[in-house]
C-alpha distance (Angstrom), angle and dihedral (degrees) to the residues before:
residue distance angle dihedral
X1 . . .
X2 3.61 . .
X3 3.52 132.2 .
X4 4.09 88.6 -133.0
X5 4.11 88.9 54.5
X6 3.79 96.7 59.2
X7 3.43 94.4 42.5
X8 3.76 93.5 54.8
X9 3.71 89.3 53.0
X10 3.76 92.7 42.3
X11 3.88 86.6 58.1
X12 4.15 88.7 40.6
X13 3.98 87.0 66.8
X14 3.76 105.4 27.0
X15 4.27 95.5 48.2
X16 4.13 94.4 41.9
X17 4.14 87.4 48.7
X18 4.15 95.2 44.0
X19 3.65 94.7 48.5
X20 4.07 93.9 37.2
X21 3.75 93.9 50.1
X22 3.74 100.9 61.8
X23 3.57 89.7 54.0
X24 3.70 92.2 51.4
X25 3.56 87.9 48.1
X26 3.71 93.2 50.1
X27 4.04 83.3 47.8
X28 3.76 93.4 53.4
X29 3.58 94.6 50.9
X30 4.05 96.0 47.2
X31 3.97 86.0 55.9
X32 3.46 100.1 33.4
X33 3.68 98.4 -117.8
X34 3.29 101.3 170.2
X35 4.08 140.2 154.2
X36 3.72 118.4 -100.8
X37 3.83 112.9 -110.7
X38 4.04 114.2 -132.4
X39 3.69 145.8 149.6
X40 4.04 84.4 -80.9
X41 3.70 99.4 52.5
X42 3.40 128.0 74.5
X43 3.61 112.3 -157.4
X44 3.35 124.9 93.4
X45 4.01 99.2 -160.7
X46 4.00 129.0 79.8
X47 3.87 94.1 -108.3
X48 3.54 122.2 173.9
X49 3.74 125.4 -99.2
X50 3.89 112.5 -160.2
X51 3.96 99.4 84.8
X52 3.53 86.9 129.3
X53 3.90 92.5 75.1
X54 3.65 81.6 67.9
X55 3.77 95.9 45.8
X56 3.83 93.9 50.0
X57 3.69 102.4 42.3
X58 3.79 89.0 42.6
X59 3.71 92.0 53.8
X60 3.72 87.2 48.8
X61 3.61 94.5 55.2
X62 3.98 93.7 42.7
X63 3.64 96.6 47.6
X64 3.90 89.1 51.6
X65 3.67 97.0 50.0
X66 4.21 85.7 40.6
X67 3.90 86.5 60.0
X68 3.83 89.2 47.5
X69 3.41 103.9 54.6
X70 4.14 95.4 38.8
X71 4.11 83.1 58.0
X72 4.28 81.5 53.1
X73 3.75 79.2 82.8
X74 4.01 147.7 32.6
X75 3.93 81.6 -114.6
X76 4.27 102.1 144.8
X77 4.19 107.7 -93.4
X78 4.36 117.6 -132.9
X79 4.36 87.5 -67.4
X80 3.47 100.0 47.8
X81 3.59 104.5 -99.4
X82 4.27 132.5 92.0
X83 3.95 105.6 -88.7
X84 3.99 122.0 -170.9
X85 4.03 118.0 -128.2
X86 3.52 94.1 -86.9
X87 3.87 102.3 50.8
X88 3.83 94.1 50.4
X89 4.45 82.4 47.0
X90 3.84 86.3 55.3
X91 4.02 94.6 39.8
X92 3.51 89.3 49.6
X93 3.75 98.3 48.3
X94 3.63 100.6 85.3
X95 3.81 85.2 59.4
X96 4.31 86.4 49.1
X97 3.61 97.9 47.8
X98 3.72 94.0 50.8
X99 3.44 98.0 43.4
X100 4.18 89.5 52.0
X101 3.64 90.1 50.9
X102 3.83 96.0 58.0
X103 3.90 88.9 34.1
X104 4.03 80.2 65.7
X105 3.46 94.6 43.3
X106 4.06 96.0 50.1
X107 3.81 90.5 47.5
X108 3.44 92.4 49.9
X109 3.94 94.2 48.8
X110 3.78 83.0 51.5
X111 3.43 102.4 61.4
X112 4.22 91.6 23.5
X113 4.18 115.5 34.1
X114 3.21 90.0 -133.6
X115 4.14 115.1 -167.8
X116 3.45 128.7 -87.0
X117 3.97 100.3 -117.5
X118 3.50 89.7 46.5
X119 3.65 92.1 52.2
X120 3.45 97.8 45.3
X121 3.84 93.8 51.8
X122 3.89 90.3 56.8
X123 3.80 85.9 55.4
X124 3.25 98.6 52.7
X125 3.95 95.5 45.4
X126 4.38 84.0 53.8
X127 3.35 95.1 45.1
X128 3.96 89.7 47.9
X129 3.85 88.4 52.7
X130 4.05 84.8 61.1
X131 3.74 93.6 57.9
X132 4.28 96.4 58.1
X133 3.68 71.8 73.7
X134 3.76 132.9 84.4
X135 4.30 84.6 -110.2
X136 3.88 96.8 95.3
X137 4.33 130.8 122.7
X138 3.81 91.5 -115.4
X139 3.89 88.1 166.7
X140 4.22 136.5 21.8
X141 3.82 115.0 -152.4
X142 3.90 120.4 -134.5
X143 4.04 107.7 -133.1
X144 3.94 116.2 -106.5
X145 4.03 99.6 -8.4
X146 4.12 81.6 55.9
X147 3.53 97.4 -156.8
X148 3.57 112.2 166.9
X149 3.91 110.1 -138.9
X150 4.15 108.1 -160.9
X151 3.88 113.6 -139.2
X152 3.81 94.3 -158.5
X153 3.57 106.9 -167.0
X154 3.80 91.3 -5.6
X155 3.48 88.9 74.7
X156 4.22 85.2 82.6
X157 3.98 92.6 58.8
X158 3.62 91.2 39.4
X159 4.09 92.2 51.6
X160 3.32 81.8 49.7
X161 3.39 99.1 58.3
X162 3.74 90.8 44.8
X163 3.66 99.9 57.9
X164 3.93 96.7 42.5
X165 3.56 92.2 41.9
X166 4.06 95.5 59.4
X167 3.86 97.0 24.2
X168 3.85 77.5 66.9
X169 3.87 92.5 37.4
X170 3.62 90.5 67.4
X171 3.63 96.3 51.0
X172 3.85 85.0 52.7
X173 3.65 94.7 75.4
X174 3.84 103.7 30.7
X175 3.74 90.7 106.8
X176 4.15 100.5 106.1
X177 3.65 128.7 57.0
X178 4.60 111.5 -85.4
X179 4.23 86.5 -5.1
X180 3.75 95.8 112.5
X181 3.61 97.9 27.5
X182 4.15 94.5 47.6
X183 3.85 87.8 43.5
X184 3.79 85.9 51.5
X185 3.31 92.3 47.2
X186 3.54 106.0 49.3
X187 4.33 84.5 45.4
X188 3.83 84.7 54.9
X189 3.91 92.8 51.2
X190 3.68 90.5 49.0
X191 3.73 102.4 51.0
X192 4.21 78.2 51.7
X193 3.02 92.5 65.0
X194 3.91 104.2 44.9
X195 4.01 83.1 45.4
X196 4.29 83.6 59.3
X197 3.67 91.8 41.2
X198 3.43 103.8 49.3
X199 4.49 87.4 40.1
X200 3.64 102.1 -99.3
X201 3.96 110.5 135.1
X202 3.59 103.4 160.3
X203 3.83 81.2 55.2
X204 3.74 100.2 48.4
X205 3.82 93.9 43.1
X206 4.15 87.1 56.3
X207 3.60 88.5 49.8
X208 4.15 100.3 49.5
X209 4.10 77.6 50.5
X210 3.18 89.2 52.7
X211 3.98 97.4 51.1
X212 3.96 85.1 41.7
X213 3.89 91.5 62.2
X214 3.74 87.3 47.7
X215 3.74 94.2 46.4
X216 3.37 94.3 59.2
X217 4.05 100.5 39.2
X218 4.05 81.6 56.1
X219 3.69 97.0 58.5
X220 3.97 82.2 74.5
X221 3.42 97.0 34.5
X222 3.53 102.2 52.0
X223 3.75 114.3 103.4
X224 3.58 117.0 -29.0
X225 3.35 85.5 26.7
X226 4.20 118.5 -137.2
X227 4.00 89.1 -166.8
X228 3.89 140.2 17.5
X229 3.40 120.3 -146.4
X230 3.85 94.2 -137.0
X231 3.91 127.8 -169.3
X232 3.54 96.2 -47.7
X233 3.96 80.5 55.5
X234 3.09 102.5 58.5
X235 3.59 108.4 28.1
X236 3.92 84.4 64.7
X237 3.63 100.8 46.0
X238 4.16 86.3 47.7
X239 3.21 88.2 48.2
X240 3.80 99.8 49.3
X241 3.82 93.9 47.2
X242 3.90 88.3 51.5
X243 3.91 95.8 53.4
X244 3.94 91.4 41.0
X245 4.12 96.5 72.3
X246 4.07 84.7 45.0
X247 4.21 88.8 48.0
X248 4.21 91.1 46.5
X249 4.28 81.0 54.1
X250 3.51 83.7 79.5
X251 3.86 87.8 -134.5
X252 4.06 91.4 -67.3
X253 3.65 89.5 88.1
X254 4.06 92.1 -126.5
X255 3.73 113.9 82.6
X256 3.94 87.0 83.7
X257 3.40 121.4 39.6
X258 3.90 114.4 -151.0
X259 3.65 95.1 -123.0
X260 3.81 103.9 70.4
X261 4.05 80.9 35.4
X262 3.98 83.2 55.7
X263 4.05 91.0 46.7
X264 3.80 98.3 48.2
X265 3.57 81.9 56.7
X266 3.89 98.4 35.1
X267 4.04 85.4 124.2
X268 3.68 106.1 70.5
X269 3.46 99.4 20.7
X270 3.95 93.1 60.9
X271 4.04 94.0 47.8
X272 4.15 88.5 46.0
X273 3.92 89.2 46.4
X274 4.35 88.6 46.1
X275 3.77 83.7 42.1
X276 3.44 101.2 58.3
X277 4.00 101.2 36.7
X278 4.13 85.7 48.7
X279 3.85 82.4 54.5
X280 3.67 104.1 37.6
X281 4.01 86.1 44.4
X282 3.87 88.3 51.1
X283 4.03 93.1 53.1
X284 4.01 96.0 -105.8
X285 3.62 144.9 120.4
X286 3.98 107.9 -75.5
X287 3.96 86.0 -131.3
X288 3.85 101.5 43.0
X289 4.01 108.7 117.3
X290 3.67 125.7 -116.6
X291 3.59 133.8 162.1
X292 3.95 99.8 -101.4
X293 3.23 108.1 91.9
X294 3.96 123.7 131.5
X295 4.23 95.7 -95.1
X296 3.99 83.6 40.8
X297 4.05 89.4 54.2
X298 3.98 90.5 45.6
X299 4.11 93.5 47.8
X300 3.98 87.6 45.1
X301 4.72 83.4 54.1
X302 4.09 87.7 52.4
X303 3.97 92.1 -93.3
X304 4.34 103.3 162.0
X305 3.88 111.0 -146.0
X306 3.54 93.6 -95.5
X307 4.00 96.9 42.0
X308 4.08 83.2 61.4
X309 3.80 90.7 42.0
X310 3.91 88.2 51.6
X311 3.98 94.8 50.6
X312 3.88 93.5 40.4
X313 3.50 90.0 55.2
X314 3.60 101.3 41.7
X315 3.77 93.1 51.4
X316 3.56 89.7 45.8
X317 3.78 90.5 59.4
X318 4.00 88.2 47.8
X319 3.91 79.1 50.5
X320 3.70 93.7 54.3
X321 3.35 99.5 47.0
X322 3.68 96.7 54.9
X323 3.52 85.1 54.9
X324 3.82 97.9 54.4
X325 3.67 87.6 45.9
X326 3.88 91.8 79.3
X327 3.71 88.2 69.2
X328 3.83 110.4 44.7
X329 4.45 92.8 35.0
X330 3.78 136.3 47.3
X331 3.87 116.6 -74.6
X332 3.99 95.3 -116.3
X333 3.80 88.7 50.5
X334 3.41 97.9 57.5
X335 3.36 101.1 40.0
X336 3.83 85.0 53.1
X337 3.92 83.0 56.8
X338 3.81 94.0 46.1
X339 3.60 100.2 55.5
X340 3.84 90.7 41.0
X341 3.55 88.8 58.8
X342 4.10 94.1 39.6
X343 3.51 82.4 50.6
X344 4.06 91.3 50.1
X345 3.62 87.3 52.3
X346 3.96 96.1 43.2
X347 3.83 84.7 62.0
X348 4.04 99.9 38.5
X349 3.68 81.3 64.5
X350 3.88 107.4 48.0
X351 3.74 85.8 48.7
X352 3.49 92.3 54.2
X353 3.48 93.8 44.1
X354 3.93 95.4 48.6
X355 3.73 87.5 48.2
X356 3.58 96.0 53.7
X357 4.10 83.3 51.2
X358 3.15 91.7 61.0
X359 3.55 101.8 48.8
X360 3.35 98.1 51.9
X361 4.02 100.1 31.6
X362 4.09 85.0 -127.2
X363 4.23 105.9 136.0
């Protein structure tokens, strides 16, 4: 894998989304299609919501020029083997048709609120279309005695679960300006790098298009945001970074275990999992909106914009790392690593939580 290759795909993603997103911008504003103001949003200006055009059609165009160039040489395809441009196309199109279908249903919700079960259902039908696939969790991995327990045909539901579970994850935390699309971002980067490590270029050159398409959506979403990315956003970039762990398994469900997956993506998957057992304990729907969500919690301690953005990305680096780590170091060691930094993160946010408490007198 050349230096030259990933560039070009970097470039594929990054250009397409910088000169799309003005346009959509200047769209949005002709129409007025704006983001509703509330008590959970913090902007204060009509901004437009349909970034994720640009984040979807961007991916598109990266992904197809990432298959290109890996078929420029006899470099190994995702299951091991050389693969011409139109066998990685087809391999890749379970990936492609579920991503479209909850593409449609974000930008729909955007412009429509549409409800929860009905939104839910959609995911799971794209996130079934993944698994007629080879990307599935055929097998989980028990910590330090690494036995491998095989799901069998459980591995469907529990793909399932996966995909919905982050694709939702992501929209979680997409409540401050460059939060979810940095995290995303910096996940995306990460998985690139495991994909090179472990000698999977088709893989890595997808994933630098991916970060290229999110590059250049965040130079208008970076604080004050020009552009959000919306549901369609989100959904798509959630959905992405839940598929890539299950592409980098090489279709034997092994080559990436889920716990450095888990780790990279320690960020949104802890405030969905707080967000749903604070709900669920509280009598309400696991997906109705409040305003205590991690970002919320560090605006509510004095956190600026960029203060949160600084610490979210920073962590996710940590994050990242400890993810990589299970590919250059012995298993036990980093595993060791991972749960010290879990653990590091566990406490970060029970102090912060017990700190807002007390400011506000709230238990």
């Amino acid at each position: 894998m050349t230096p030259l290759r990933l560039l070009i795909t970097l470039l594929a993603g990054l250009l397409f989304n910088a000169i799309l997103t003005p346009l959509l911008i200047r769209l949005a504003h002709h129409n007025r299609w704006y983001d509703e103001q509330n008590h959970r949003k913090i902007h204060t200006e009509d901004t437009p919501r349909i970034g994720g055009i640009g984040i979807y059609f961007g991916f598109l165009v990266a992904a197809v020029v990432a298959i290109y160039v890996g078929t420029l040489s006899a470099a190994a395809g995702p299951l091991g083997r050389t693969m011409d441009f139109g066998e990685l196309l087809i391999h890749f199109l379970p990936l492609i048709g579920g991503m479209t279908l909850i593409y449609v249903l974000g930008l729909v919700d955007d412009f429509r609120d549409l409800r929860a079960v009905m939104k839910l259902f959609i995911q799971i039908a794209a996130a079934a279309i993944v698994t007629v696939g080879p990307f599935r969790v055929e097998r989980l991995t028990i910590p330090f005695v690494w036995y491998q327990l095989e799901l069998g045909l459980f591995s469907f539901p529990v793909t399932v679960l996966w995909i919905v579970a982050i694709s939702n994850a992501l929209n979680f935390i997409d409540g401050v300006d460059g939060l979810a699309g940095g995290t995303a971002a910096l996940a995306t980067l990460f998985f690139g790098v495991i994909a090179l490590i472990t000698g999977q270029p088709v893989v890595a050159l997808i994933a630098i298009g991916l970060f290229g398409t999110i590059v250049g959506f965040l130079i208008y979403n970076a604080p004050p945001a020009r552009i959000f990315m919306g549901d369609s956003g989100s959904y798509v970039l959630g959905f992405i970074l839940s598929v890539f762990p299950l592409i980098l398994a090489n279709g034997t469900g092994t080559s990436l275990n889920l716990i450095p997956a888990i780790t990279i993506l320690a960020i949104p998957v802890l405030d969905m999992t707080t967000s749903v057992v604070r709900r669920l304990g509280r009598g309400k729907h696991p997906f109705s909106a409040d305003r205590e969500h991690l970002h919320h919690k560090m605006m509510d301690l004095g956190f600026g914009t960029w203060k949160i953005l600084a610490t979210a990305y920073s962590v996710s680096i940590l994050l990242g790392l400890s993810g990589v780590s299970w590919y250059l170091i012995p298993v036990n060691l980093a595993m060791t690593l991972t749960l010290i930094v879990w653990i590091a993160l566990a406490v970060l946010m029970i102090v912060m939580t017990r700190e807002l408490r007390h400011r506000t007198g709230v238990r």
